[in-house]
C-alpha positions as CSV (number, residue, x, y, z in Angstrom):
1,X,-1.0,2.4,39.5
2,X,0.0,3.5,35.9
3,X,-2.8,4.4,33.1
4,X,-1.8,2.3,30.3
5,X,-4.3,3.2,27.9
6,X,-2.4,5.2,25.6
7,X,0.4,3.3,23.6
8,X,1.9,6.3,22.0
9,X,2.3,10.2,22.3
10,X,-0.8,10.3,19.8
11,X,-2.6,8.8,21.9
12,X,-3.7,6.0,20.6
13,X,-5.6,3.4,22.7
14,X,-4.3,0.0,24.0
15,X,-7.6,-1.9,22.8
16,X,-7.5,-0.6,19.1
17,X,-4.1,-1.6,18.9
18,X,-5.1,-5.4,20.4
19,X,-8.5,-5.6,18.3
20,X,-6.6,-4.7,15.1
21,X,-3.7,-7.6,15.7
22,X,-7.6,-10.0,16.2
23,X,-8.8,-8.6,13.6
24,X,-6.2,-8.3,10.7
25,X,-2.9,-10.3,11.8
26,X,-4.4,-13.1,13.9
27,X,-7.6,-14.0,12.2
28,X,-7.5,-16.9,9.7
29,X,-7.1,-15.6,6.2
30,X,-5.7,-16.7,2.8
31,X,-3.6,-13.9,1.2
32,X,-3.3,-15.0,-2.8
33,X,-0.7,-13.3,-4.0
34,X,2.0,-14.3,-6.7
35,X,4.5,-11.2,-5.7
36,X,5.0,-12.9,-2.0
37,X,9.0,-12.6,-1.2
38,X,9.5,-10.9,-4.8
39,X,11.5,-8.3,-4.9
40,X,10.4,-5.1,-6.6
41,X,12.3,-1.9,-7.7
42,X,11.1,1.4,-5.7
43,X,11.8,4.4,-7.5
44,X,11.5,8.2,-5.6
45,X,13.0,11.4,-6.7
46,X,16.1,10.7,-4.3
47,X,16.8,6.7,-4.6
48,X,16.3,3.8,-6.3
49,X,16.0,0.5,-4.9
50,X,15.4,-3.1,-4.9
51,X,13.0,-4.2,-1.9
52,X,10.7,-6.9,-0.9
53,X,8.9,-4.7,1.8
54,X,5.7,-4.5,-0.6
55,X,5.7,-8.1,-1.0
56,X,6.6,-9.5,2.5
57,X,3.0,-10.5,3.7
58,X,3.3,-8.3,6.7
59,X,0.3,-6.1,6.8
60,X,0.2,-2.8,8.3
61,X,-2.7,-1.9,10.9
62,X,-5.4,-0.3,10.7
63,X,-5.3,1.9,14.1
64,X,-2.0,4.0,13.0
65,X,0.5,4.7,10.8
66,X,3.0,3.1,13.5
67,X,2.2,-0.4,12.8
68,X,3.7,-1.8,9.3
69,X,3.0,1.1,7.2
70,X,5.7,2.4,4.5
71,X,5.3,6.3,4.7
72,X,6.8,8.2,1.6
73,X,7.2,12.0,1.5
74,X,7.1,12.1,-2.4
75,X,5.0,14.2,-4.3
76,X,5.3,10.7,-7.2
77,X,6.5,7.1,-6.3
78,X,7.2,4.2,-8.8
79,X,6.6,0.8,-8.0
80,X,7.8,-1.7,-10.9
81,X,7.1,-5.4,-10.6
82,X,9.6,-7.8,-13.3
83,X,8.4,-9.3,-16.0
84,X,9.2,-13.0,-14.7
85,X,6.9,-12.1,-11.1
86,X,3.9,-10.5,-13.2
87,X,3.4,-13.1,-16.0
88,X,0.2,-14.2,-15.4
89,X,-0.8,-11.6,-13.0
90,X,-4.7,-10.1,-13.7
91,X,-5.8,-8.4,-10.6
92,X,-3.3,-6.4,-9.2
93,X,-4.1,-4.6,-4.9
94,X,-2.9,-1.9,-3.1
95,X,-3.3,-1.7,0.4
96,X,-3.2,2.5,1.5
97,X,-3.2,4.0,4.8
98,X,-4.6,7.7,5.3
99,X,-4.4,10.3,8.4
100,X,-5.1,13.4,7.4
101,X,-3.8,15.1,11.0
102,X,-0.7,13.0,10.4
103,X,-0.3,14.2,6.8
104,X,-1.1,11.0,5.2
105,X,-3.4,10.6,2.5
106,X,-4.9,8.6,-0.3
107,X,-2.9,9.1,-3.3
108,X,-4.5,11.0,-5.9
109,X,-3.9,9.3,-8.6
110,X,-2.4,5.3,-9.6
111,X,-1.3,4.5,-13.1
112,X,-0.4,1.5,-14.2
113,X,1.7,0.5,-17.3
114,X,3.2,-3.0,-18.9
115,X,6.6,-2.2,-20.2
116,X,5.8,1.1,-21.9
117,X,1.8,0.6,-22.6
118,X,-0.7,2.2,-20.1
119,X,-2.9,-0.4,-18.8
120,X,-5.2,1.9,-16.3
121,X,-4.8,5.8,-14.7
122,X,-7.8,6.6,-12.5
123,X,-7.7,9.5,-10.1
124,X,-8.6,8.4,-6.9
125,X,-11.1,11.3,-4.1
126,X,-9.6,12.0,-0.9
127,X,-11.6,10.4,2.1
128,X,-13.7,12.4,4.1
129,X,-12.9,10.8,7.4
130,X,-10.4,12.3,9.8
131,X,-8.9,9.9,11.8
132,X,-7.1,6.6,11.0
133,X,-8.3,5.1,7.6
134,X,-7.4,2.2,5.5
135,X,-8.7,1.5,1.8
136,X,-7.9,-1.0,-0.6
137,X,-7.5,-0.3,-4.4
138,X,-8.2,-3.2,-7.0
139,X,-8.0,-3.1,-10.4
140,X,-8.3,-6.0,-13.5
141,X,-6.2,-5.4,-15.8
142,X,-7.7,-7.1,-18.5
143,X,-4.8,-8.2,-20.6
144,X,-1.4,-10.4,-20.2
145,X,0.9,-8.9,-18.5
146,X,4.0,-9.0,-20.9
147,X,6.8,-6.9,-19.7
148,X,7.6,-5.0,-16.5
149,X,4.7,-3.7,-14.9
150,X,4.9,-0.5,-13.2
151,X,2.8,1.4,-10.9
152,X,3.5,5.2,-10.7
153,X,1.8,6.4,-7.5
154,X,0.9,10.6,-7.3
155,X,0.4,12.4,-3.8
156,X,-2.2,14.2,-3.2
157,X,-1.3,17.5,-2.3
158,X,1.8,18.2,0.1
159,X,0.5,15.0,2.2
160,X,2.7,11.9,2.4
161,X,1.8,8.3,0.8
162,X,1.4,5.3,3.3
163,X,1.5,1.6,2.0
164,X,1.9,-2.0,2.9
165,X,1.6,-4.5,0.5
166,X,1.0,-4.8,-3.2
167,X,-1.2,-8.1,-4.2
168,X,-1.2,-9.5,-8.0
169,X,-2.9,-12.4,-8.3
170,X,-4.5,-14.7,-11.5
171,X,-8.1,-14.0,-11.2
């Protein structure tokens, strides 16, 4: 007989894994978000590119940073959204991933600009908790959107930055 609780050399259990695909893949939920299928323009210190994995409505897991997390070893990421996809746009989400023991953290701080204008900065506390985490950061933005909006995305300390999927809606 073979002991197929672990799914991975971290050993992570077989049951988180199948009660996070209940709880966050399979279970009924209505995702509003205007970026779906959009692409956006990633920016690190060694590339620059055009991708739609923000926007693709696949949501990473909360169990591990295995399961449909983007991991970035950048000390600063920028995330810029067109003009055409954020007209209109007034909340604008983040889902984050953080593992300290992995070296995956919280970033430490988001800011947020239209075209050239800061819209929000906010310096964001490191969790507490050890193992696996996942947080959500929301912010209304108060105004209409009328250029490119761009979200520059700091590390916090020499940890990497793990996301999945960046939400603008109308509310």
């Amino acid at each position: 007989a073979y002991n197929l609780n672990a799914i991975n050399e971290a050993g992570d259990k077989s049951a988180d894994y199948v009660n996070g695909w209940k709880r966050h893949l399979l279970s009924p939920r209505k995702q509003d978000n205007m970026l779906l299928g959009k692409k956006l323009t990633l920016k690190t210190p060694e590339n620059t590119k055009n991708t739609d994995v923000f926007t693709d409505g696949e949501l990473g897991l909360p169990v591990n940073y295995y399961y449909g997390w983007n991991i970035h070893p950048f000390k600063e990421i920028s995330i810029t959204i067109p003009a055409a996809s954020a007209k209109g746009g007034r909340r604008l989400a983040i889902n984050f991933f953080s593992h300290t023991r992995h070296r995956i953290q919280l970033p430490s701080k988001i800011e947020v600009y239209d075209g050239n204008t800061p819209l929000c900065s906010e310096n964001l506390q490191a969790p507490t908790i050890d193992g696996a985490y996942q947080s959500r950061w929301e912010k209304n933005l108060h105004t209409q959107i009328s250029g490119n909006l761009t979200i520059k995305i700091q590390a916090h300390g020499q940890y990497h930055i793990a996301l999945d999927e960046i939400f603008l809606n109308r509310q």
